[in-house]
C-alpha positions, -999 to 999 in steps of 0.1 A, spaced: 653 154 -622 682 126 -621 698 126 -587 740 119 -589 754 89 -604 774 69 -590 785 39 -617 797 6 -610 827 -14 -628 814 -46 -620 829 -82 -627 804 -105 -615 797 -118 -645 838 -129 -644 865 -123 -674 840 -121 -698 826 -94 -693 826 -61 -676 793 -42 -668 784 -8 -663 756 -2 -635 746 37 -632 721 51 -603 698 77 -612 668 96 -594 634 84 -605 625 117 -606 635 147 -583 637 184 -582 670 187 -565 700 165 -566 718 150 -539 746 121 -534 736 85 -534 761 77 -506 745 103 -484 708 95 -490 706 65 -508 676 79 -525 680 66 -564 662 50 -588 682 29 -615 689 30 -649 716 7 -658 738 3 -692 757 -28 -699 789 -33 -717 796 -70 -725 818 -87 -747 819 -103 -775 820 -139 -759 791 -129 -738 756 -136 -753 729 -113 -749 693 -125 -740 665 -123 -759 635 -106 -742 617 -133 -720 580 -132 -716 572 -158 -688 552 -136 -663 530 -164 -648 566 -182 -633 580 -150 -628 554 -142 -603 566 -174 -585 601 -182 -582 615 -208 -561 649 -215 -541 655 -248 -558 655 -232 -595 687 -214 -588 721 -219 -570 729 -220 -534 754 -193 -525 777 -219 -504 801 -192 -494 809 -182 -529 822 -147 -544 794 -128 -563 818 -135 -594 822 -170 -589 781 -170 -590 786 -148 -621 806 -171 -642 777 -194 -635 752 -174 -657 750 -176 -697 744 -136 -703 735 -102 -693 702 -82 -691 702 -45 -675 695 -39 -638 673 -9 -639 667 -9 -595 630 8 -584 643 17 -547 672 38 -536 668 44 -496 680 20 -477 693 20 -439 706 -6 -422 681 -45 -415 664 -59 -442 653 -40 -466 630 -38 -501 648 -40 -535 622 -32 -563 640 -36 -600 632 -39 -632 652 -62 -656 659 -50 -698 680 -65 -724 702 -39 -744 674 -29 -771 649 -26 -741 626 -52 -740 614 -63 -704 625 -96 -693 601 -112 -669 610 -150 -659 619 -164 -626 644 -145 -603 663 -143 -573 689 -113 -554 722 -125 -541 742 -98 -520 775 -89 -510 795 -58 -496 823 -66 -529 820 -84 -560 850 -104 -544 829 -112 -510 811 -141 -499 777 -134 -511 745 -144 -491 713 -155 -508 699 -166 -533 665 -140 -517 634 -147 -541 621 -116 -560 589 -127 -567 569 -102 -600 542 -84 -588 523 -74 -622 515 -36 -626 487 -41 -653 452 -24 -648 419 -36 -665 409 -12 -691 387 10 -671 414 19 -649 441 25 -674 450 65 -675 462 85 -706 496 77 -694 499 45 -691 479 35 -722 508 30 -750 523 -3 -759 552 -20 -744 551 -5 -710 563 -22 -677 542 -52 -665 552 -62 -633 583 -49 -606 604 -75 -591 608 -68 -553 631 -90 -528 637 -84 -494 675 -86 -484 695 -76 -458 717 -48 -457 735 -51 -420 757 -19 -419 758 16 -441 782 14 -472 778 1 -503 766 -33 -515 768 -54 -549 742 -69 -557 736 -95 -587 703 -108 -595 700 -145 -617 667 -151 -639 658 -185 -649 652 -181 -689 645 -208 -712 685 -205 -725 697 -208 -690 706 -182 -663 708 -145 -671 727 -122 -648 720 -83 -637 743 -71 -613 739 -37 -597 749 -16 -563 727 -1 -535 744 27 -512 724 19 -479 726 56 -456 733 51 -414 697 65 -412 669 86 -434 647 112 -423 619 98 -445 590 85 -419 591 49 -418 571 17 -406 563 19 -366 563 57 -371 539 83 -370 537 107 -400 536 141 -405 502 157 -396 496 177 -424 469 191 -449 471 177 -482 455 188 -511 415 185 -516 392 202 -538 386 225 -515 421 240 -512 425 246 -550 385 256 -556 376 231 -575 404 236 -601 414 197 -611 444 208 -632 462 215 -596 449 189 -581 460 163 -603 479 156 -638 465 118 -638 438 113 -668 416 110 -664 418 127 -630 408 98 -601 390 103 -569 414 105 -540 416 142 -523 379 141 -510 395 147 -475 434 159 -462 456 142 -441 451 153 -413 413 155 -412 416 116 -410 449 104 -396 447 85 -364 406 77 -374 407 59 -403 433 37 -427 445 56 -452 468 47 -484 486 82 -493 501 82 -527 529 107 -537 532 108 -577 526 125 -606 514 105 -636 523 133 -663 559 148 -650 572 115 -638 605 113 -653 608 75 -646 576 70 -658 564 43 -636 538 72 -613 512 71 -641 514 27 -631 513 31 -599 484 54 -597 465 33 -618 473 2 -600 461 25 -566 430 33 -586 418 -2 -591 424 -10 -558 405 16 -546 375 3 -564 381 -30 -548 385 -18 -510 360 6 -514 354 25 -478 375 2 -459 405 26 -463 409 61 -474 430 72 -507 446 101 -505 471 111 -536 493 139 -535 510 159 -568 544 160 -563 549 197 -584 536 235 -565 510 239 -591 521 205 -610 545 226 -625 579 212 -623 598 244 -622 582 254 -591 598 225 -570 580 203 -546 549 209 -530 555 211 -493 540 181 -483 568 163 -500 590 184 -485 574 180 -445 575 141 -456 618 144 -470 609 130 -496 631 141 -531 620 114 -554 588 96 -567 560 80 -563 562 69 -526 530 54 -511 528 49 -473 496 29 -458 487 42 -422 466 26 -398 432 41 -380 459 49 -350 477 71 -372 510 46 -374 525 38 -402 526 3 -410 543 -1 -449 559 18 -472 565 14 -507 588 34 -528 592 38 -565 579 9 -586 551 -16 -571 522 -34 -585 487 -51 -573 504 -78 -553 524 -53 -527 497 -26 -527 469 -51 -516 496 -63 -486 500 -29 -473 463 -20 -475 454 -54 -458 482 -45 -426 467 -9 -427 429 -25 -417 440 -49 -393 
């Protein structure tokens, strides 16, 4: 389900144009304020003017995975709408994350013109508390591609034009409130601007790095007797509930996944798992997969299974990678692809 919406009347991109930025739950069964949780996923609808041109979709993946400072401007105590004049149009800000507390903090987005299309080029985050507010940055936001080989490719994430790689910056969010935020991408027609806002919460019960999780049972084989269809709405259905939680928590690494590839309303769970899958192949038995439905029964109308619920979690996926002493070490939420995974697995082994 959508969380609340909180919308944006945004003038970074100056007199030209004023943009419409809407937050929305990846997916959730129960709603809640942004402001109070911060738990949103984006979708994002622009309004631009007729002087403002609209991009065409950009397809430059390999640069996109490698931005650099020097392509863009330097913030040089500037407004976020004095950087905004400096861009040539508008894509949709369509943001992956929605918790945020105060330090630095992930930003996963996606970037769309009007009809759709993804828009993958190079890209940076600038940040400020008010459109009208010095802005700090520019924060690179690197693409981490999302694609699978074949042979890990699921049912639902087989059809064309889906998502092939999540931007994700780091960027700090000092104090609770809400922040503007306005990302630039390098195309080949000059610099396209997305702005957006985050709410960032004074805290979140959701278990976070340095922390030890909930010791819980999650869901095996056992617990449903064999029955797949509760175990998993992925397919084909992978391999990761051959032990719970807590039979290995504090013994071995483990990567624990919270989607579910057929009711996610975003989307972007039947990705993720299948970027978890391959990566599983590729780590083998040096850590321990554990994926968790989201739905009592995967059926939506039942609400969350309570290991969402002992975790506060309202939205998906989540993944958290967990160390053999049982501490959490990184935690990714909503969209991420091959590139973040394999970080968290790697600090998970150390």
């Amino acid at each position: 389900m959508m969380l609340s919406m909180r919308v944006l009347q945004a003038s970074v991109l100056g007199a030209a144009a004023a943009l419409t930025v809407g937050l929305a739950g990846c997916g959730s069964s129960s709603a809640e304020s942004s402001s109070s949780s911060a738990s949103a996923t984006a979708t994002s609808s622009t309004q631009t003017s007729s002087t403002t041109a609209l991009p065409a979709a950009v397809a430059e993946l390999p640069a996109a995975e490698h931005p650099r400072a020097s392509q863009f401007p330097a913030a040089h105590g500037r407004t976020l709408s004095q950087l905004g004049r400096l861009v040539k149009s508008s894509a949709q800000f369509g943001a992956a994350t929605g918790t945020f507390t105060p330090g630095t903090q992930r930003l996963a987005f996606g970037l769309t013109t009007t009809s759709g299309e993804f828009i993958y080029a190079p890209t940076v985050v600038y940040i400020s508390r008010t459109p009208d507010s010095p802005a700090t940055g520019p924060y690179l936001a690197p693409a981490d591609p999302m694609s699978v080989a074949p042979q890990y490719r699921s049912k639902q994430n087989s059809g064309p034009g889906g998502i092939k790689a999540i931007y994700a910056s780091q960027v700090p969010v000092p104090h609770a409130g809400t922040y503007t935020v306005l990302s630039i991408t390098r195309g080949p027609k000059g610099l396209i601007g997305s702005p957006g806002e985050i709410a960032v919460a004074a805290s979140s019960p959701i278990p976070a790095p340095g922390q030890r999780p909930p010791d819980i049972a999650t869901d095996t084989a056992a617990s449903v007797h064999g029955d797949l269809a509760l175990l998993t709405t992925r397919v084909p259905p992978e391999h990761m509930q051959s032990v719970s939680l807590n039979q290995v928590l504090g013994k071995r690494p483990i990567a624990l996944l919270f989607s579910t590839p057929q009711f996610c309303i975003s989307r972007i769970c039947g990705p993720v798992t299948d970027v978890a899958v391959e990566l599983q192949h590729q780590y083998g038995n040096r850590i321990t997969f554990i994926h968790e439905e989201v739905y009592v029964d995967n059926q939506p109308s039942k609400g969350l299974r309570p290991q969402l619920k002992a975790f506060h979690l309202r939205t998906e996926p989540w993944l958290f990678t967990i160390n053999r002493r049982g501490i959490i070490v990184d935690r990714l939420e909503g969209a991420f692809g091959t590139t973040e995974l394999a970080q968290a697995l790697k600090a998970a082994i150390r």
